[in-house]
C-alpha positions in Angstrom: 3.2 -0.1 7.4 6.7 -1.4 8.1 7.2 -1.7 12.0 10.7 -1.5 14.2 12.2 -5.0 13.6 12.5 -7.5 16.0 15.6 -10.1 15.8 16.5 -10.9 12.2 17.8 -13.8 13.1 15.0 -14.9 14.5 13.2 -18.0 12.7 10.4 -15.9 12.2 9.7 -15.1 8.2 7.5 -12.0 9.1 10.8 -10.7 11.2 13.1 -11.6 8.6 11.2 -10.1 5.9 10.4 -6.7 7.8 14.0 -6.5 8.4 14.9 -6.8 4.9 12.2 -4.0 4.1 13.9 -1.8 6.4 17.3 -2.7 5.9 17.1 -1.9 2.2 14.4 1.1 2.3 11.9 -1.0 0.1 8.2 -1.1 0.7 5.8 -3.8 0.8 4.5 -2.8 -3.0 7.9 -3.1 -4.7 8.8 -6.0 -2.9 5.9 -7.3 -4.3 6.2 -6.4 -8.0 9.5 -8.2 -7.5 8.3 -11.4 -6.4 5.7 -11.3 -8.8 3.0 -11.3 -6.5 0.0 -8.8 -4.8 1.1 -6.5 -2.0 -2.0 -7.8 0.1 0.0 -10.9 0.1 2.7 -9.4 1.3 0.7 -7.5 4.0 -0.4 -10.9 5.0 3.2 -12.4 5.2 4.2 -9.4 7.5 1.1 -10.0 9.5 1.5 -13.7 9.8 -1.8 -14.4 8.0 -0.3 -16.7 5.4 3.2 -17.7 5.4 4.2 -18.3 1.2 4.7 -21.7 -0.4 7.7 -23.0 -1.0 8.0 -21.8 -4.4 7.3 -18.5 -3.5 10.5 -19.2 -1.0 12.5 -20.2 -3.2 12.2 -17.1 -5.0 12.4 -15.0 -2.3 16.2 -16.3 -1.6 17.0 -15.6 -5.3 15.6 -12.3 -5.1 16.6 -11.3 -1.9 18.5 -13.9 0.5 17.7 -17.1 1.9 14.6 -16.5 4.8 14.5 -18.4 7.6 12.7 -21.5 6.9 14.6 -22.5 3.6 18.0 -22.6 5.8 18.4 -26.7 5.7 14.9 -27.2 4.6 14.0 -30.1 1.9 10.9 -29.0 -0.8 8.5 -31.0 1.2 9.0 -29.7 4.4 8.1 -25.9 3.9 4.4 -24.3 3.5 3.5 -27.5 0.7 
């Protein structure tokens, strides 16, 4: 379930990435299949249960924008 978003601009990747589900009417399941991964995991991103890797980041921003934590961040600096 998608929830009202908070700030966007917030450095939070759960905001972020709820914002983007709302802002471009896509749910957790086809965001997902986009990203090549399960859409538990992408419950768990929205319920701050995991946070993705940096790989996963770095597709993320070619798929959808660059989230919050890749803005100035080096390879070894985000989730490993």
């Amino acid at each position: 379930m998608v929830q009202q978003p908070e700030d966007p601009a917030s450095d939070s990747f759960p905001v972020w990435l709820n914002h983007l589900l709302l802002e471009r009417g896509l749910t957790q399941r086809q965001v997902a299949q986009e990203l090549g991964v399960t859409p538990k995991t992408v419950s768990r991103w929205l319920r701050r249960q995991s946070q993705p890797k940096y790989p996963q980041l770095v597709r993320i921003a070619a798929t959808f924008g660059t989230p919050p934590q890749l803005r100035g961040a080096e390879p070894g600096e985000v989730g490993g």
